[in-house]
C-alpha positions in Angstrom: 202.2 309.8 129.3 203.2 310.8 125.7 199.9 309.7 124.3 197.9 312.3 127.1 200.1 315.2 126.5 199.8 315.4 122.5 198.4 318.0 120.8 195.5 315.9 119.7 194.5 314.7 123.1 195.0 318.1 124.1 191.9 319.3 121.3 189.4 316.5 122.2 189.8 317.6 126.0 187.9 321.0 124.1 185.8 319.6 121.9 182.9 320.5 123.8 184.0 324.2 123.8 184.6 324.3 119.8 181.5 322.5 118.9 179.9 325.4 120.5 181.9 328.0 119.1 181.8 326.1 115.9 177.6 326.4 115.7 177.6 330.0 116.6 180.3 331.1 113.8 177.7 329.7 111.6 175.3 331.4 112.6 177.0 334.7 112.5 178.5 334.1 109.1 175.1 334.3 108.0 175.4 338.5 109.6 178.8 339.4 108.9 180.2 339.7 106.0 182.9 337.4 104.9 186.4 338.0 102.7 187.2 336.4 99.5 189.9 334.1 100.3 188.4 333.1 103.9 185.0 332.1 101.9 187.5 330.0 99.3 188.9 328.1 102.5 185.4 327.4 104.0 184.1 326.1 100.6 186.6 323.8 100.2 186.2 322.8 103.8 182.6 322.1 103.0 183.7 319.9 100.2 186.4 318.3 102.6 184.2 317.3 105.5 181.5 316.4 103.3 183.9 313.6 101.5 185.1 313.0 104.9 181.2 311.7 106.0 180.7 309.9 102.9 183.5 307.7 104.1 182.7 307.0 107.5 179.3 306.1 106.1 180.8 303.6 103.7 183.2 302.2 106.3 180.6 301.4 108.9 179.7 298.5 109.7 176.1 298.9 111.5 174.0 303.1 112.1 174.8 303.1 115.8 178.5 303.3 115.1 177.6 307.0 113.2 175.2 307.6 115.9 176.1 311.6 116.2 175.3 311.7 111.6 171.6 313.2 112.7 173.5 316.0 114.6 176.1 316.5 112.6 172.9 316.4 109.2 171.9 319.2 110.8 175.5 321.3 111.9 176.7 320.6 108.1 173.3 322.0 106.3 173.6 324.8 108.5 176.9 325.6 107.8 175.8 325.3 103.7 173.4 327.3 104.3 175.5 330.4 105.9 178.1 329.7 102.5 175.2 330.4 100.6 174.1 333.4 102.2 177.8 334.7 102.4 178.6 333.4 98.4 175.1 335.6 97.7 176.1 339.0 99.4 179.5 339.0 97.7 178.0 338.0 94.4 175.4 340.7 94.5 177.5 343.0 96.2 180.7 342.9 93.7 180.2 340.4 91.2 182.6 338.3 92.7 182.7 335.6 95.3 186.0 334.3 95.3 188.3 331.7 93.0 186.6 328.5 93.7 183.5 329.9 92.7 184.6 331.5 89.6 187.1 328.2 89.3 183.4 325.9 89.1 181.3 328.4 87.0 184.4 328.2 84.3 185.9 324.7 84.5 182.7 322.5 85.2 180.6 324.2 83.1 182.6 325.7 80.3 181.8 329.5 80.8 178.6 328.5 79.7 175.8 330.1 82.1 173.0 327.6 80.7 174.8 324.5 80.4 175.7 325.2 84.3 172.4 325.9 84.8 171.0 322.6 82.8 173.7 320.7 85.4 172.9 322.4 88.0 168.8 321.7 87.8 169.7 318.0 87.3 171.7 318.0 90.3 168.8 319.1 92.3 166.7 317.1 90.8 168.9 313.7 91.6 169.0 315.0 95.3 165.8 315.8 95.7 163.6 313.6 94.4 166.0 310.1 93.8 168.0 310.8 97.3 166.8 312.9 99.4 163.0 311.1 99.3 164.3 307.8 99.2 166.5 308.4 102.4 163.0 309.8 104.1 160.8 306.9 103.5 163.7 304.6 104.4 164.3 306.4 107.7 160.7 306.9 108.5 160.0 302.8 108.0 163.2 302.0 110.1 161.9 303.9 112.6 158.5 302.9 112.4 159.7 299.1 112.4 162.4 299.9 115.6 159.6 301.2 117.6 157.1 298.5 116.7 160.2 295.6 117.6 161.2 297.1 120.9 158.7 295.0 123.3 159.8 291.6 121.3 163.4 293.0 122.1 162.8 293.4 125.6 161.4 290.1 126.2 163.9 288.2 124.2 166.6 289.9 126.4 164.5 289.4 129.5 163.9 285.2 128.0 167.6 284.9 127.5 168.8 286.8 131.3 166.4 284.4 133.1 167.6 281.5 131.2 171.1 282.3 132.4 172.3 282.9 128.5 173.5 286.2 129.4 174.7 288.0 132.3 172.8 291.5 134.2 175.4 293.9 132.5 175.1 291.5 128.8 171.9 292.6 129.7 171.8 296.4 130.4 174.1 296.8 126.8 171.3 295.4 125.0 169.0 297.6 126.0 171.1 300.3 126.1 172.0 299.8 122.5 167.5 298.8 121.9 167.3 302.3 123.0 169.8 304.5 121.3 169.0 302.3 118.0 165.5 303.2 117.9 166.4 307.3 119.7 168.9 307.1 116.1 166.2 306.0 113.8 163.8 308.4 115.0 166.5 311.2 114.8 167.3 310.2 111.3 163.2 310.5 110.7 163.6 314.3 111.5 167.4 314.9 110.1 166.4 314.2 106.6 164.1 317.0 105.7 167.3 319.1 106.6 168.5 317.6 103.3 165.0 318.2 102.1 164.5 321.9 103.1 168.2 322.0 101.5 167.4 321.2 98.4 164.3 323.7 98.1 166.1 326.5 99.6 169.3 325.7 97.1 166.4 326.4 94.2 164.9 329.3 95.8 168.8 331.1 96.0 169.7 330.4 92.6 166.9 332.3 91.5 166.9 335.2 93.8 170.8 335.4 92.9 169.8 335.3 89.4 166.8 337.7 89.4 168.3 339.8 91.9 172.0 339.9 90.1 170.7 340.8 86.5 169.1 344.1 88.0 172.0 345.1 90.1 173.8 344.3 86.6 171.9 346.4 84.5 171.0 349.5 87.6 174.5 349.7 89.5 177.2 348.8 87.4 175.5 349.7 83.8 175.4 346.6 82.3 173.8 345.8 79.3 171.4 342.6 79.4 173.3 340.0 77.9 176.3 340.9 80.0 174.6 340.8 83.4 172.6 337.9 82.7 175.7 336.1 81.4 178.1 337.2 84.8 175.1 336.6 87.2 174.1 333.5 86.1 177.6 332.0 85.7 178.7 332.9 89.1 175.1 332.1 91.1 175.3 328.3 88.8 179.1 328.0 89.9 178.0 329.0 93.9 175.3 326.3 93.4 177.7 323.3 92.0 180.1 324.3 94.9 177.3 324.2 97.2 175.5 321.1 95.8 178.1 319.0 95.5 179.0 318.6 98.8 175.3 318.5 99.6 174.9 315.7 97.2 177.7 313.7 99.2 176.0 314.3 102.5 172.5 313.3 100.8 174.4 309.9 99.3 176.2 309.5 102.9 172.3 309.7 104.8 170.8 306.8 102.2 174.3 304.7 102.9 173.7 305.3 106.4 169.3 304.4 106.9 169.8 301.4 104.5 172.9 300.0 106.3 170.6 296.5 107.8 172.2 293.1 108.3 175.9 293.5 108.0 178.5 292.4 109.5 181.2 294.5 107.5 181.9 297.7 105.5 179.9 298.5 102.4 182.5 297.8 100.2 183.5 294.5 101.4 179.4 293.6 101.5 179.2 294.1 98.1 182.5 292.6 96.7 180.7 289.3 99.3 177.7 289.3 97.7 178.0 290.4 94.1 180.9 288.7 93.4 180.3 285.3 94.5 178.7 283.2 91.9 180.8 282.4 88.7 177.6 281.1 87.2 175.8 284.5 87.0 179.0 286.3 85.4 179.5 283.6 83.0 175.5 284.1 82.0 176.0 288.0 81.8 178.9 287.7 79.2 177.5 285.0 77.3 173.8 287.5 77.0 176.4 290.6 76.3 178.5 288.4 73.4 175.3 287.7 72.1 174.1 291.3 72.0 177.3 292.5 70.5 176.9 289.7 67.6 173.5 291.2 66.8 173.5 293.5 63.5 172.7 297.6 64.1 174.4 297.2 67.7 177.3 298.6 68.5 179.4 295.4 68.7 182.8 296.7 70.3 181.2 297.3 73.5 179.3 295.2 74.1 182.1 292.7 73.1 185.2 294.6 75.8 182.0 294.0 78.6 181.2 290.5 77.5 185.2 289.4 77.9 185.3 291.0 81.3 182.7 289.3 82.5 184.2 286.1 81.6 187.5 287.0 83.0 185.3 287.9 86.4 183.5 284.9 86.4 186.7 282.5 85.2 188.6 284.7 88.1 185.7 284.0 90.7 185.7 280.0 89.7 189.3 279.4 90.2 189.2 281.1 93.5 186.3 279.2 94.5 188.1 275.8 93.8 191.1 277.1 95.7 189.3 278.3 98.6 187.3 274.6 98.6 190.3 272.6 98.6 192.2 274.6 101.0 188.9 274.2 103.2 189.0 270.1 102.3 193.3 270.8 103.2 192.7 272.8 106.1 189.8 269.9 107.5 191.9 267.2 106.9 194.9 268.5 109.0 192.0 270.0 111.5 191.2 266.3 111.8 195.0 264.6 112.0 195.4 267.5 115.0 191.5 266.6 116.6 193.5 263.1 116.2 196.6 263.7 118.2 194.8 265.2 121.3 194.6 263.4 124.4 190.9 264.4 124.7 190.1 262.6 121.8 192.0 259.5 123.6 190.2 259.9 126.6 186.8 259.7 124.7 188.1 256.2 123.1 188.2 255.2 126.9 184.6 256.2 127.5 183.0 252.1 127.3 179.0 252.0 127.2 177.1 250.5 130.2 175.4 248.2 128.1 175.7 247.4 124.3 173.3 244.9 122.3 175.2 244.5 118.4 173.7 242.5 115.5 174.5 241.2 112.7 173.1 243.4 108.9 170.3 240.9 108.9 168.9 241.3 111.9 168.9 245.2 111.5 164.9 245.6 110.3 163.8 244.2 114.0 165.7 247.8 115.0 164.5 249.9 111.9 160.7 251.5 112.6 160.7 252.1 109.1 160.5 248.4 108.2 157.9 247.6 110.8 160.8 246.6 113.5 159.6 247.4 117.0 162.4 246.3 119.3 163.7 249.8 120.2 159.7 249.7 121.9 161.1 246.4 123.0 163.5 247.7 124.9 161.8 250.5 126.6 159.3 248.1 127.8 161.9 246.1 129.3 163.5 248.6 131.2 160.5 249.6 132.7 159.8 246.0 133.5 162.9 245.8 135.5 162.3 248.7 137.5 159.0 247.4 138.1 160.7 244.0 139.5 163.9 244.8 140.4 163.7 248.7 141.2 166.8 248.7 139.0 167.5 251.9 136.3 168.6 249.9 133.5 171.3 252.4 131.7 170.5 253.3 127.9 171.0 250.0 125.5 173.2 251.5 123.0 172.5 249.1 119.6 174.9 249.0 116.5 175.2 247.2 113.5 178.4 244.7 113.5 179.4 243.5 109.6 181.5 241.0 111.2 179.5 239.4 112.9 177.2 236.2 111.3 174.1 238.0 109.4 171.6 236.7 112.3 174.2 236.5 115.1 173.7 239.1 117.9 175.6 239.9 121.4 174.6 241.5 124.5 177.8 243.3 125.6 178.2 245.0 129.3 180.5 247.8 130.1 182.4 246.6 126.5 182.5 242.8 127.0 180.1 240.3 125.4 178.3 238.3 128.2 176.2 237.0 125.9 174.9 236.1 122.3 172.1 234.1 120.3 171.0 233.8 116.7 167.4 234.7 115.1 165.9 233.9 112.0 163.5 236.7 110.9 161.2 234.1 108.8 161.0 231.7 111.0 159.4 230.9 114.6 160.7 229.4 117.7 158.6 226.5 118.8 159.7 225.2 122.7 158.1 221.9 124.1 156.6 223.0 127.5 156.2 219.2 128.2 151.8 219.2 126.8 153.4 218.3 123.1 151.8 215.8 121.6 153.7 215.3 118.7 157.3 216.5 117.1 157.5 219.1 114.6 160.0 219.5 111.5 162.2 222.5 111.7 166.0 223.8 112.5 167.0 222.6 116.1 168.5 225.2 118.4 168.8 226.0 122.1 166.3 228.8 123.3 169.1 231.5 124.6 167.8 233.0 127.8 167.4 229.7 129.5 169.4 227.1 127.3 166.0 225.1 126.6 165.9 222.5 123.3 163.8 224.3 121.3 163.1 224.9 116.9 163.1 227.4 114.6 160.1 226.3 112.2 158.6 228.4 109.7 155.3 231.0 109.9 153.0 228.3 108.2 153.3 225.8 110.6 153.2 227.8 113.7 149.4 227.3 113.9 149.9 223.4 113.7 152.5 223.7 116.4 150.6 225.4 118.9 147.8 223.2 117.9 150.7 220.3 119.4 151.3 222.2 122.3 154.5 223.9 121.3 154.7 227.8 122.6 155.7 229.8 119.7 157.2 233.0 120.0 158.7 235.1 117.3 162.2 236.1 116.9 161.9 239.6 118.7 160.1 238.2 121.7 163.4 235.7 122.1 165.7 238.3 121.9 163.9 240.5 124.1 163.5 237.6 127.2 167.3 237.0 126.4 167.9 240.4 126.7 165.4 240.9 130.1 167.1 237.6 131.7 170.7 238.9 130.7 170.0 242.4 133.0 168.8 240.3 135.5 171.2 237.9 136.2 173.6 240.7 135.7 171.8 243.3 137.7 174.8 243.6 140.5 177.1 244.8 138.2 174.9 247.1 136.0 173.8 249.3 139.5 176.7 251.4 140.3 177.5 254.5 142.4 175.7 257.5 140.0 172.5 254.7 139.5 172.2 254.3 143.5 173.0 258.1 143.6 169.7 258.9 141.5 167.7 256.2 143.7 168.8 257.8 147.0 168.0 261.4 145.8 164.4 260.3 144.5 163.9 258.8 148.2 165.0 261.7 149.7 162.5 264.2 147.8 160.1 262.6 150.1 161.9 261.0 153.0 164.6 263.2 153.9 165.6 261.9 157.3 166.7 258.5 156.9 168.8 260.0 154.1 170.5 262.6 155.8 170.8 260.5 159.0 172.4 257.4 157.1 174.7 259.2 154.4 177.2 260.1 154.9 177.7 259.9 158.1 176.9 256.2 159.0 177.6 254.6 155.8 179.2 255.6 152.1 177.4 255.8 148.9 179.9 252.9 147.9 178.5 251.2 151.1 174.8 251.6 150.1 175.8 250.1 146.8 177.7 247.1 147.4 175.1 246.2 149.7 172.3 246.9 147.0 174.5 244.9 144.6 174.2 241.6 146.6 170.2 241.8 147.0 170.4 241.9 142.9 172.8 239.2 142.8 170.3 236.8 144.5 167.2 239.0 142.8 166.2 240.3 145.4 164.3 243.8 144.4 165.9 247.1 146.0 162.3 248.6 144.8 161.3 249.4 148.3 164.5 251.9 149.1 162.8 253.3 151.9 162.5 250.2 153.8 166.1 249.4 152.7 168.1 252.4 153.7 166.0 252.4 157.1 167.2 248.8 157.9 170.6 250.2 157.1 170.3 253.3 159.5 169.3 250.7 162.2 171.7 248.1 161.7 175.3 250.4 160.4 175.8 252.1 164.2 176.8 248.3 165.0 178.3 246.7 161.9 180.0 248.0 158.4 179.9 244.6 157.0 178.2 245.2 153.8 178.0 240.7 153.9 176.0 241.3 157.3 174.4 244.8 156.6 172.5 242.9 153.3 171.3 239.7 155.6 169.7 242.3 157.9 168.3 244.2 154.8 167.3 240.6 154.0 164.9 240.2 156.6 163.5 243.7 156.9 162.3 242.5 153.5 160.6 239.3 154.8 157.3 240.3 153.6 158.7 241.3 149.9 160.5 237.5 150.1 157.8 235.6 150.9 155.4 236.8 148.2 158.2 236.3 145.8 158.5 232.6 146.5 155.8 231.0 148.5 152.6 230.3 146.2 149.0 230.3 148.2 151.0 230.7 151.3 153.1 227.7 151.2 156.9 227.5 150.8 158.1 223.9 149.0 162.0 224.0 149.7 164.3 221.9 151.2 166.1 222.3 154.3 169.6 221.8 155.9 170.6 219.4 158.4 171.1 221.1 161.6 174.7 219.2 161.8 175.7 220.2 158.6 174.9 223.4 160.0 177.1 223.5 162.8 180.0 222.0 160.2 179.5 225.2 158.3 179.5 227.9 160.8 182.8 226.0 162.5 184.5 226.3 158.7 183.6 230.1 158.5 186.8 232.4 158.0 186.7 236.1 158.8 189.4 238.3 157.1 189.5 242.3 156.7 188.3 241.1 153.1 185.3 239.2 154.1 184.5 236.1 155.5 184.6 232.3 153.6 184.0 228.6 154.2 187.1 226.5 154.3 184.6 223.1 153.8 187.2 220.1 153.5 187.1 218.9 149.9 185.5 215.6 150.8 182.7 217.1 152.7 182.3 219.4 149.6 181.5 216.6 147.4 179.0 214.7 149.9 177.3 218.3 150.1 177.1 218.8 146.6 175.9 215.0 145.2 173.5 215.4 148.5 172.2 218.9 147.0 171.9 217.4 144.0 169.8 214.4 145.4 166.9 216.7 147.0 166.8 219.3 144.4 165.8 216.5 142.1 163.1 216.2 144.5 161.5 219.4 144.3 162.4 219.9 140.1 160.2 216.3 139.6 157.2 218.3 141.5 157.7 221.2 139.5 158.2 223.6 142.3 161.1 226.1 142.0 164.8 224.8 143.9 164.9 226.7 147.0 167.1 225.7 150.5 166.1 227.0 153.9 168.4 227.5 156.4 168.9 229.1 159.8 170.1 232.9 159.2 173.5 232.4 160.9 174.2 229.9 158.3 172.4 231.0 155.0 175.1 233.7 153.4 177.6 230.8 153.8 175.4 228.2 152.2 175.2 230.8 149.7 178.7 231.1 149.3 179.3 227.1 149.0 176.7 226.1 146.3 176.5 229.6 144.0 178.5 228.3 141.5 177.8 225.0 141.3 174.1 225.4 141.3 173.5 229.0 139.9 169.9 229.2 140.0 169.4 227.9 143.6 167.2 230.1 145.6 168.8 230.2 149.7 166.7 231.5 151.9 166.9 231.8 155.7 163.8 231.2 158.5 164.3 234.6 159.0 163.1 235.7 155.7 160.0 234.0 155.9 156.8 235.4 157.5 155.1 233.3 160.0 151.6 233.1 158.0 153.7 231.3 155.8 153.7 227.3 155.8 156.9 225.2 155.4 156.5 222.5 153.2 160.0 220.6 153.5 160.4 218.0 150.9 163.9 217.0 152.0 166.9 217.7 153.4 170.3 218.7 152.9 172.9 216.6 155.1 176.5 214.6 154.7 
């Protein structure tokens, strides 16, 4: 309440009504005669508001924040103007204009009408042609330029609003602020030939005052020549410095104001920024001014004062520069300590990639482009191979560089813990006997790491004479790249996750939006879908066909949420997928299960609110297993891959007995087998 009721407040609530009044006193000052001591006052308010401008110019930091300078250009020449007509009727009226006047022509000048005169001409000549013209072209181009820039404006604002960047009233401001920026330039065109037309019509007064003074000198008050011309011209030179003076501030204030352009502070502090930043330039200047002053026929003294302060400048502007960098290293370091102690930067410690593939420093040109290494291709390729097979998004492989690890060691890593490793020599080939060798070869035994097969690291000039043998060679990127392939793959049910089935199920639904929206969430979970998915990849079966998959489910989850039962009826919607996978010219060679052993295996099934298992009696364990063993021999000596057929009551629990003891054993059920199909059996599975 105190701030609305003082007398300030009270003022701006009529500033409106005194602007107004203020324009037509001018105006009428130029008609009525004005006394001495009121003409002193306005003078030296001229002066006053004139210094007044030139600091707000200086303090600025962009035009648009002295947007109302054009208007007020035009209010304060005006008001010049009416001093000089009011200064011009007293001094040709009386001889006298008043005592700042008379204070000017005496005290700047020295009494002396032509040294005033001399001052005053160069005065008008500094405003007119250095200030007043450079201030016109600069405004003109300004707002030739603003003009020109407005469309590119417009769209960039209009870019950034449909991009979201900004917001609708962000928006309106900026081309608000477009507008009144180029309305200003273009008003600052036309307000500086007011300082122009100032600066002729100051030139055009002093003369009249002087021609007109020196015969009202000599006719009315009997003067002799010398007399008049020395009165006239000392009072019409000190009206012009008074005058001029302030007109030179507003001049200096319009060039501050039209070449104010990429700031972001006041003038002052953009030039103490910018000038006095480089220690290197000062320390130039006073070594060029020391060796000027050293130069015979200069003056030395000078030249010498200048030449130590710009060493002190530039030794001042070093030793801040040093402080200021080692607060900044200071200020970092404990910016880093505190980054340190936050629990977000804990939390991001927590964050463990999906899958992680590190090598040893001598395996790192297979990853570098640079060096001809072409395994980040690799990798790409492989992903896209498993979503070709498996229908699986493989996560990004994130590869690093581990120094302590053995120079050609590597390790496949998932979700942070190794799962596997291998070891490549770069020089040298790997040779495997696919059985066809004819003779051995000399080289380093190893194991080939995706599949544990004998094989040997021989060198690149006898890789010719071993595939001549019968030996397939590959080279080290190939091995780590089927290591890599068969490691997703075995792994595949724990890669796939809730935001990987999440992608799949939004891609089918793009196209098949009913068996989406009928299945989730209302029949089954997300976490559902995906344990469900996770056991086809366990036994490699592909979840490429999703659409066939999530109708099954939508069929089968009304009667049963057991993701164990829910994947055996996914199992045989997939029949004709299955078959393709495993029979060869539409024959399936496989081994089958005894139908007693059977009936033993669905009598030792146990259901729990955990899932269902088999408690198989130890001994009968053993008989299975050396039995397994027996016919799986069988169908390895023929060459054909090990696969067991069973009933589909009994095929998940078959499963469940033999996966880890035989890991690689393919169970299938009739069920999954299309009836174009032909059964080979080659044996059979009983105790």
């Amino acid at each position: 309440m105190a701030a609305s009721s003082s007398p300030f407040t009270k003022i701006l609530q009529y500033s409106d009504v005194m602007a107004a009044v203020g324009v037509i006193t001018i105006v009428i000052m130029m008609i009525i005669p004005l006394p001495t001591f009121l003409l002193d006052l306005l003078l030296t308010l001229n002066i006053t508001v004139a210094l007044v401008i030139v600091m707000v110019a200086i303090y600025n930091m962009e035009p648009l924040q002295f947007s109302v300078f054009p208007s007020l250009l035009l209010v304060t020449t005006l008001f010049r103007l009416a001093l000089n007509v009011s200064s011009t009727r007293l001094i040709l009226l009386d001889g006298y204009a008043g005592e700042v006047i008379m204070s000017f022509g005496n005290f700047v000048v020295g009494g002396n009408a032509v040294v005033g005169f001399i001052v005053f001409v160069i005065l008008i000549i500094i405003q007119f042609i250095v200030i007043t013209k450079g201030a016109e072209r600069v405004a003109e181009v300004a707002a030739r330029f603003t003009l020109d820039a407005m469309p590119g404006k417009q769209m960039s604002i209009d870019a950034d609003l449909n991009a979201g960047l900004i917001t609708d009233n962000e928006a309106r401001q900026r081309r608000k602020n477009i507008q009144r920026e180029a309305d200003f330039y273009g008003a600052m065109d036309g307000a500086s030939k007011f300082v122009k037309g100032d600066a002729i019509a100051a030139i055009v007064i002093i003369l009249i005052n002087i021609v007109g003074g020196f015969f009202i000198g000599m006719v009315s008050r009997n003067m002799d020549v010398l007399q008049a011309l020395q009165t006239y011209t000392l009072l019409t030179v000190g009206e012009g410095l008074v005058n001029q003076i302030p007109a030179l501030l507003i001049s200096t204030a319009t060039g501050i104001v039209v070449t104010r352009a990429a700031s972001e502070s006041n003038l002052g502090q953009d030039i103490v920024n910018q000038l006095f930043t480089n220690p290197r330039i000062f320390f130039t200047v006073s070594a060029v001014l020391l060796i000027l002053g050293l130069v015979p026929g200069l003056p030395g003294i000078p030249f010498i004062v200048l030449s130590v302060l710009a060493f002190t400048i530039a030794f001042i502007l070093r030793k801040t520069a040093r402080s200021a960098a080692a607060t900044q290293v200071n200020q970092q370091e404990q910016q880093e300590k505190e980054e340190v102690r936050k629990p977000e930067n804990i939390i991001s410690l927590l964050q463990v990639d999906p899958m992680e593939l590190e090598i040893g420093y001598s395996l790192i040109p297979i990853v570098n482009a640079s060096q001809g290494g072409d395994l980040l291709d690799r990798i790409v390729m492989i992903r896209r191979q498993c979503a070709l097979e498996l229908g699986l998004i493989v996560p990004t492989i994130r590869i690093r560089d581990n120094i302590q690890l053995k120079p050609n060691v590597y390790l496949i890593k998932l979700k942070g813990v190794e799962i596997a490793r291998g070891e490549l020599l770069l020089d040298h080939y790997l040779a495997m006997n696919s059985g066809n060798a004819s003779e051995e070869i000399s080289g380093i035994s190893t194991n080939e790491p995706a599949f544990g097969l004998p094989a040997i690291w021989i060198k690149e000039i006898d890789r010719e004479q071993a595939e001549m043998n019968g030996y397939t060679v590959v080279d080290p990127v190939s091995v780590l790249a089927t290591h890599l392939t068969e490691v997703i793959k075995t792994h595949a049910a724990e890669i796939i996750g809730r935001q990987e089935v999440q992608t799949l199920v939004d891609a089918i639904k793009q196209h098949n939006p009913a068996v989406v929206d009928e299945l989730i969430p209302h029949l089954l979970s997300l976490g559902d879908i995906q344990k469900v998915l996770a056991n086809l990849l366990r036994e490699r079966i592909s979840i490429r066909d999703m659409k066939s998959i999530l109708e099954t489910l939508a069929d089968y989850a009304p009667v049963t949420k057991d993701q164990e039962i829910l994947t055996e009826y996914v199992r045989q919607g997939l029949v004709r997928q299955i078959s393709q996978q495993y029979a060869m010219n539409n024959t399936l060679t496989c081994i089958t299960v005894d139908p007693q052993l059977e009936n033993k295996i669905s009598a030792s099934v146990q259901r729990t609110e955990h899932g269902s298992y088999v408690a198989f009696e130890p001994i009968l364990m053993q008989k299975l297993i050396a039995n397994l063993n027996i016919e799986l021999s069988k169908l390895t000596n023929l060459g054909y891959q090990p696969i067991v057929l069973t009933s589909p009551a009994v095929r998940l629990y078959f499963r469940k007995l033999t996966e880890r003891i035989v890991s690689n054993l393919v169970v299938l059920s009739y069920a999954e087998v299309e009836a174009k199909v032909e059964v080979q059996a080659v044996g059979m599975v009983s105790i």
